[in-house]
C-alpha positions as CSV (number, residue, x, y, z in Angstrom):
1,X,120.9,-15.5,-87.9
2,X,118.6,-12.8,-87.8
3,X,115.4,-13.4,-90.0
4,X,114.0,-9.8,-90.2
5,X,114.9,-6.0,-90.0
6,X,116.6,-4.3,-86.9
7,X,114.3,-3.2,-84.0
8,X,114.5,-0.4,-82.5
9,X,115.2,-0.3,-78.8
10,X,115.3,2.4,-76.0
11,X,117.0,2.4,-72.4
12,X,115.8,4.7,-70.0
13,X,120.1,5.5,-68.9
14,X,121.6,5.4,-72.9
15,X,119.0,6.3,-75.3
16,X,118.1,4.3,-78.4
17,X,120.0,1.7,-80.0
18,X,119.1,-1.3,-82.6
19,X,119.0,-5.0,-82.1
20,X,118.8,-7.7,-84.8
21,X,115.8,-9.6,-85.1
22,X,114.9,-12.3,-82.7
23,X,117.8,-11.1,-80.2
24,X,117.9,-10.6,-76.7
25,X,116.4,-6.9,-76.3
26,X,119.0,-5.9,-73.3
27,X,121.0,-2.8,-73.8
28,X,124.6,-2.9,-74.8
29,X,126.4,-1.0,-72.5
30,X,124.4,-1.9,-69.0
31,X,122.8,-4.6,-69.7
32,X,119.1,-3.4,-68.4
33,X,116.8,-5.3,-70.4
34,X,114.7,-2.2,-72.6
35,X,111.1,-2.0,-74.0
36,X,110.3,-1.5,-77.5
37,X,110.9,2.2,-79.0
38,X,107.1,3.5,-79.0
39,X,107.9,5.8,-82.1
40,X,109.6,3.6,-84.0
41,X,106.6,0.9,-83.9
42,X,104.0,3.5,-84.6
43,X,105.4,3.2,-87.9
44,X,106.3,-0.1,-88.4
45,X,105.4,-0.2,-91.8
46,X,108.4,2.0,-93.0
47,X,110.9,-0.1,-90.8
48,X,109.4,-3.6,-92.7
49,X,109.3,-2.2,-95.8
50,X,112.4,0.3,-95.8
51,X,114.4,-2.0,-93.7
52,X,118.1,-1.1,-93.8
53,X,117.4,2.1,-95.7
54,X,118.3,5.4,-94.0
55,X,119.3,6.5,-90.4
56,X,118.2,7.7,-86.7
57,X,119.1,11.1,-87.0
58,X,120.0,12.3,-83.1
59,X,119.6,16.1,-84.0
60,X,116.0,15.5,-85.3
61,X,115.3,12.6,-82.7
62,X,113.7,10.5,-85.5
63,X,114.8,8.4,-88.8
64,X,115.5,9.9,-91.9
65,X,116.0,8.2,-95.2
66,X,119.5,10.6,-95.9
67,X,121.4,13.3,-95.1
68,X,119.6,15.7,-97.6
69,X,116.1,14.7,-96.1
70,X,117.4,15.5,-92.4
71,X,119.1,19.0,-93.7
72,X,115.5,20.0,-95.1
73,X,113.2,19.2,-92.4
74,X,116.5,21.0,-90.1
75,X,116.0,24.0,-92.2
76,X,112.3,24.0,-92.4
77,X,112.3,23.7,-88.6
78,X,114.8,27.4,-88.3
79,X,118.0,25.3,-87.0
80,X,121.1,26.7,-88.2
81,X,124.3,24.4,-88.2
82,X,127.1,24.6,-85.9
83,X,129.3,25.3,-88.9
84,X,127.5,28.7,-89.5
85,X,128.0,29.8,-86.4
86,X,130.9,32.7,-86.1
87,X,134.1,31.2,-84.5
88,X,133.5,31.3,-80.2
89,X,130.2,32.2,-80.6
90,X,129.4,30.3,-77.4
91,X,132.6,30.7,-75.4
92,X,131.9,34.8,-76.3
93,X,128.1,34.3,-75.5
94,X,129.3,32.4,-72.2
95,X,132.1,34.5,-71.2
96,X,129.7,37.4,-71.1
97,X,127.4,36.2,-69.0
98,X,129.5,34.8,-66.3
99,X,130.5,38.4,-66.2
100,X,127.5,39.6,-65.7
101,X,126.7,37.2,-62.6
102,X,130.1,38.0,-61.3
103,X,129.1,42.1,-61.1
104,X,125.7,41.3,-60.0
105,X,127.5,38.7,-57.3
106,X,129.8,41.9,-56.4
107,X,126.5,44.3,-56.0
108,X,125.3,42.2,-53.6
109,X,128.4,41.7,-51.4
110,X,128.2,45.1,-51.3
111,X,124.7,45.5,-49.8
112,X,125.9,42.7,-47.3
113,X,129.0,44.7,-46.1
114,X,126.9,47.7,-45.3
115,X,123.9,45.4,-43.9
116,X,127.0,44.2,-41.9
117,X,128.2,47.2,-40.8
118,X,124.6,48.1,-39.2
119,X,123.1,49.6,-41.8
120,X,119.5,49.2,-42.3
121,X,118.6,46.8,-46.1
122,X,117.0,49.9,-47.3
123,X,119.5,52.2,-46.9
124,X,122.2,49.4,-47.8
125,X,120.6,49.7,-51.1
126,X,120.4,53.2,-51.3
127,X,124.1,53.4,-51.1
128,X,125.0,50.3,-53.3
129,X,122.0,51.7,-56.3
130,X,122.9,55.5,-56.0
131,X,121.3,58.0,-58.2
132,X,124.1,59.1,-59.8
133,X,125.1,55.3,-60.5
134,X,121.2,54.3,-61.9
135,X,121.1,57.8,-64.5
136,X,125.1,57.2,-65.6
137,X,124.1,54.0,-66.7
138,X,126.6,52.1,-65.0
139,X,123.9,49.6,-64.0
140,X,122.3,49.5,-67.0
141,X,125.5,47.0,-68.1
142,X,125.2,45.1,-65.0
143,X,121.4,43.9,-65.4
144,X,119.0,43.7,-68.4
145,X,115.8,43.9,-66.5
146,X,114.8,46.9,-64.7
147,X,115.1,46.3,-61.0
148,X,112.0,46.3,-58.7
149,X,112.8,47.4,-54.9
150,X,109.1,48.3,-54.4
151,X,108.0,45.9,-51.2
């Protein structure tokens, strides 16, 4: 029978979880016994006193005492919610730049073939990053940084 609040707990492997008073202070899924949470005990007059009230809030990494609290201090901190997001937002986002390291990846096979073929790495590049290709703009899709070939 557990004679005070929960304790917070924290394995290295899972993360924190709570035990109940008194109990063994191992973690539930690998059995590693765990050390006291060092944030939670900072504070441990909130845990006495609140005890039961609120919940660990795993966006924030700390308790809250509800769900209004937690979206406050989430908006006063800039995050926006998943939910606000535009549908694919990070499929989109992610498609694009596996793209973009795909094209680069195909630039550079192409300075390998001529390299390759016994062409010096200077002029390999001078054939790959043509004039014509750099002031069309071509490359300007391929990479967002300007490119440095300077030695």
């Amino acid at each position: 029978m557990a004679i005070g609040p929960d304790q917070h707990r924290l394995c290295d492997d899972h993360g924190h979880f709570m035990v109940s008073w008194g109990s063994v202070t191992n973690c539930p899924v690998c059995g590693k016994r765990c050390k006291a949470h060092p944030h939670y005990h900072k504070k441990a007059a909130f845990h006495f006193i609140g005890a039961g009230n609120g919940y660990f809030s795993k966006a924030l990494g700390r308790e809250v005492s509800n769900k209004w609290e937690e979206e406050k201090i989430m908006n006063a901190n800039g995050y926006v919610r998943e939910a606000d997001l535009t549908p694919h937002l990070w499929e989109d986002e992610t498609e694009k730049r596996k793209q973009k390291l795909i094209n680069q990846e195909r630039e550079v096979l192409r300075i390998e073939e001529h390299i390759n073929d016994g062409v010096e790495m200077g002029e390999a590049i001078a054939m790959v990053y043509s004039a014509d290709r750099c002031l069309s703009g071509e490359l300007d899709e391929i990479y967002d940084n300007q490119i440095d070939l300077t030695p």
